[in-house]
C-alpha positions as CSV (number, residue, x, y, z in Angstrom):
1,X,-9.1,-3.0,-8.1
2,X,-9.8,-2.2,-4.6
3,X,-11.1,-5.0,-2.1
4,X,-13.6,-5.5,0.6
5,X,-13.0,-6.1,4.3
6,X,-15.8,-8.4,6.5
7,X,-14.6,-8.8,10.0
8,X,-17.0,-10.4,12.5
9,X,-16.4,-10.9,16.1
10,X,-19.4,-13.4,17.4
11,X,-19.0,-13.0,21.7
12,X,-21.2,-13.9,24.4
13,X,-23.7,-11.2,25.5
14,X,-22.1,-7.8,25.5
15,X,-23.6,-5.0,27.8
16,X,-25.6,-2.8,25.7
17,X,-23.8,0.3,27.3
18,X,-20.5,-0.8,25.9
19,X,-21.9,-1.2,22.5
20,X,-21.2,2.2,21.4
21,X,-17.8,3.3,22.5
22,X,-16.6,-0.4,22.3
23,X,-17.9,0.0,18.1
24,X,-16.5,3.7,18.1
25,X,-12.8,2.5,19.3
26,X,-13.3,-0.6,16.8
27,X,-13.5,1.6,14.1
28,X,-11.0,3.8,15.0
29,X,-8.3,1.6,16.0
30,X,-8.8,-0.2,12.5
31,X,-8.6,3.0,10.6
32,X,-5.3,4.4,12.5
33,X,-3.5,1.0,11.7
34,X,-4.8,0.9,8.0
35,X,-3.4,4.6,7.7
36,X,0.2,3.4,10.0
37,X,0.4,0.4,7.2
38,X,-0.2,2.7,4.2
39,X,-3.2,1.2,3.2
40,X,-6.3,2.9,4.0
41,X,-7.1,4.4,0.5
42,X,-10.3,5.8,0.0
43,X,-11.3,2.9,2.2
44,X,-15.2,2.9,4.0
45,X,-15.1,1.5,7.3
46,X,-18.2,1.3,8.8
47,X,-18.5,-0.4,12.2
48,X,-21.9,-2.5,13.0
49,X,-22.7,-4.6,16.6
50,X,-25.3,-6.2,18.2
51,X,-24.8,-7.7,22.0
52,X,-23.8,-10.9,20.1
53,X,-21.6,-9.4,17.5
54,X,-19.0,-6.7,16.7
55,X,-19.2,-6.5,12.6
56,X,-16.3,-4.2,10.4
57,X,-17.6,-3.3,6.7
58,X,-14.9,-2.0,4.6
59,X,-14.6,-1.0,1.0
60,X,-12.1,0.8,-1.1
61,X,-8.7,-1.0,1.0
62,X,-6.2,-0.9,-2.1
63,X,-5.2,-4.3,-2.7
64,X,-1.3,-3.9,-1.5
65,X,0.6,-1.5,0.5
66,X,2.7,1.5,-1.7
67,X,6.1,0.7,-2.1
68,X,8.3,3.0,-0.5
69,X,12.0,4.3,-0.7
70,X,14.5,4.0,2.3
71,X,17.0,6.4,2.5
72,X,19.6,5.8,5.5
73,X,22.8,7.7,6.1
74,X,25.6,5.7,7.7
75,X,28.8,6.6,9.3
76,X,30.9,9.9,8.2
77,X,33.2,9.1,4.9
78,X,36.2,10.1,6.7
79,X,35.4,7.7,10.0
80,X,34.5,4.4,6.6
81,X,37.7,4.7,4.8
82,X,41.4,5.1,6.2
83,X,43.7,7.6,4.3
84,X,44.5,4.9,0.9
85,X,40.4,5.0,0.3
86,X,40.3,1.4,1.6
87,X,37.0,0.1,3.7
88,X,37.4,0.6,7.6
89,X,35.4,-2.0,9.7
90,X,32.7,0.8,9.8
91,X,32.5,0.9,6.1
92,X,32.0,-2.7,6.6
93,X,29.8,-2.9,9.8
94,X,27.2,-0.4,7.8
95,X,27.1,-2.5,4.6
96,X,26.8,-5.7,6.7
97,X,24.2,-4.2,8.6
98,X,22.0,-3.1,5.9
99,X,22.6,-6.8,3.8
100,X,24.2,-4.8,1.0
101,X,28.0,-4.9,-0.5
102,X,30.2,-2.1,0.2
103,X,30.3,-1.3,-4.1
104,X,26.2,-0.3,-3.6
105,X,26.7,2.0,-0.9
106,X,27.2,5.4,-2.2
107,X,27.9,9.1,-0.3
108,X,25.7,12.3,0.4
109,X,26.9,15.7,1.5
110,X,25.4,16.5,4.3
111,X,25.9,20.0,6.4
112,X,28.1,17.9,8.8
113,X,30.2,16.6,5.7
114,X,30.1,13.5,3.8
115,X,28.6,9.9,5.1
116,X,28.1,7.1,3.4
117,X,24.4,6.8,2.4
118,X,21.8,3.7,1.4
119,X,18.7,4.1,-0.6
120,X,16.4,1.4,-1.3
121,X,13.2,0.4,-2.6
122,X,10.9,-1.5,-0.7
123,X,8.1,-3.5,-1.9
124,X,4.3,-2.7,-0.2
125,X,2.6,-6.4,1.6
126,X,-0.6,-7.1,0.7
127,X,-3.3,-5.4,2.6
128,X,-4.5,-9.3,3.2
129,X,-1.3,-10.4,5.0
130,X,-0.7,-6.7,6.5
131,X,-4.8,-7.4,7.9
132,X,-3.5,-11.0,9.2
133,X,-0.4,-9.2,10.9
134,X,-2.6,-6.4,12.6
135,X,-6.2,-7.6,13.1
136,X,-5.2,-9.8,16.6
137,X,-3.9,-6.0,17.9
138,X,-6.6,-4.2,16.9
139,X,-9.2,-6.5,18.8
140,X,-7.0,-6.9,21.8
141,X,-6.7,-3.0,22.3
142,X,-10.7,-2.5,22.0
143,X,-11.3,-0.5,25.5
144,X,-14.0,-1.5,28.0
145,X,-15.0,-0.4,30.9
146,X,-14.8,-4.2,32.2
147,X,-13.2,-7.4,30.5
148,X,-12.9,-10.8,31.5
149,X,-9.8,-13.5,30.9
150,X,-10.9,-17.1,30.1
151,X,-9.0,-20.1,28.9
152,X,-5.4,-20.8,29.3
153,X,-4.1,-17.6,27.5
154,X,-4.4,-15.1,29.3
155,X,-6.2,-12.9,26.4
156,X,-9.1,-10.4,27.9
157,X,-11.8,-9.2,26.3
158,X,-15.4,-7.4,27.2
159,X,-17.0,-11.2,27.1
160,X,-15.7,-14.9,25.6
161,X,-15.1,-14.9,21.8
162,X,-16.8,-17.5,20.0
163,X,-16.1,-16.7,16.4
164,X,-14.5,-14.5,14.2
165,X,-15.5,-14.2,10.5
166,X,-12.4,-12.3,8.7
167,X,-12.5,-12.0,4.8
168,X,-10.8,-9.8,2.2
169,X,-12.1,-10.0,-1.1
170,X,-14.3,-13.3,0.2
171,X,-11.1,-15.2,1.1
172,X,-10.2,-16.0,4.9
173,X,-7.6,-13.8,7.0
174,X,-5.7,-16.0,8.7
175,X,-5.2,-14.8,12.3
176,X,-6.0,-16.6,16.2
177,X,-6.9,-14.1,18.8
178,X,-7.7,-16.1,22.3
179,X,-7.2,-19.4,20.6
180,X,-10.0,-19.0,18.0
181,X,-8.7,-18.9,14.5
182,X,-10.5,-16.5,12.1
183,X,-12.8,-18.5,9.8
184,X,-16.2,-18.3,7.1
185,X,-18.4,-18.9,9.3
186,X,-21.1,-17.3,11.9
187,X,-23.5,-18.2,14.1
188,X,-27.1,-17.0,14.9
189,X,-28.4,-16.8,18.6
C-alpha cells in the first residue's frame, strides 16, 4: 500500500515574487531527498502556496525504504592473519569495527589478492521516520532572495513560521523546525 504525504508550512506574508521559485526548490529539494533515502516510488509531489502558506501533496511514497545489501572489503588476508592462520589485531580491529565476530567475516579475491570481506543486509526505515529525519533540512535549505532570523535559534527563513501541518497516511510527522513542532492543525487568515 503506498501512503500520502500533506506537508503545510503556515508563515507570515510571503512576497508574492518569491512564491514561485521558493515552491519550485520546495519541490525539488523534497524529491532529491526522497530519491537519496530510496523512497520516492512512483511518488506525485505536487507543490501548492499562497503568501500564507507553502503546501506539499504527495501520493505513491512506498510505505518503507528497500532494504539493501552492504558489501565492505577490509584489510588484505595476508596483513589479518600471521603465518599459523591465527587473527592479527587487524583481523580483529575490522570485525570490531563492523560489530560482527571474526567467524562471520569471510574473504574475496580481489585483483590486488585476497581481503577479508563483510556483506550484510540492512533493513529499509519507514518513509514516516525517514520524513521526520529529513523534513527540518528540506525547509531550512528552501532558497530566497531575502530571509529573516527570529527567536532564540537562530533558524532563517523567507518570513516567521507559525505552523506546520506534516501527515503521512493522516498521522503526524514528528519534527521542530524554529521551535514549532509539526502538528494537525492550520490556520486561516
Amino acid at each position: 500500500m503506498n501512503g500520502e504525504l500533506l506537508l503545510e508550512i503556515g508563515t507570515e506574508e510571503i512576497p508574492a515574487g518569491y512564491l514561485a521559485n521558493g515552491l519550485k526548490s520546495f519541490l525539488n529539494l523534497t524529491l532529491e531527498m526522497l530519491r537519496e533515502q530510496r523512497v520516492a516510488g512512483d511518488t506525485e509531489l505536487h507543490a501548492y502556496g499562497t503568501p500564507r502558506r507553502l503546501v506539499l501533496m504527495g501520493r505513491g511514497l512506498p510505505q518503507k525504504q528497500e532494504d539493501t545489501t552492504q558489501e565492505i572489503t577490509g584489510p588484505p588476508k595476508a596483513v589479518a592473519f600471521d603465518k599459523e592462520g591465527h587473527p592479527t589485531k587487524a583481523a580483529e580491529g575490522f570485525a570490531k569495527k563492523q560489530g560482527v565476530a571474526l567467524d562471520q567475516i569471510s574473504t574475496v579475491r580481489t585483483e590486488k589478492g585476497d581481503y577479508l570481506y563483510i556483506k550484510r543486509q540492512i533493513a529499509g526505515k519507514s518513509t514516516r521516520e525517514i520524513l521526520a529525519e529529513n523534513l527540518p533540512r528540506v525547509i531550512e535549505r528552501i532558497p530566497w532572495p531575502k530571509t529573516m532570523r527570529w527567536g532564540s535559534v537562530g533558524f532563517s527563513f523567507v518570513r516567521p513560521i507559525h505552523w506546520i501541518v506534516a501527515l503521512f497516511d493522516g498521522e503526524i510527522i514528528p519534527f521542530t523546525v524554529a521551535e514549532i513542532t509539526a502538528g494537525t492543525i492550520t490556520l486561516g487568515h
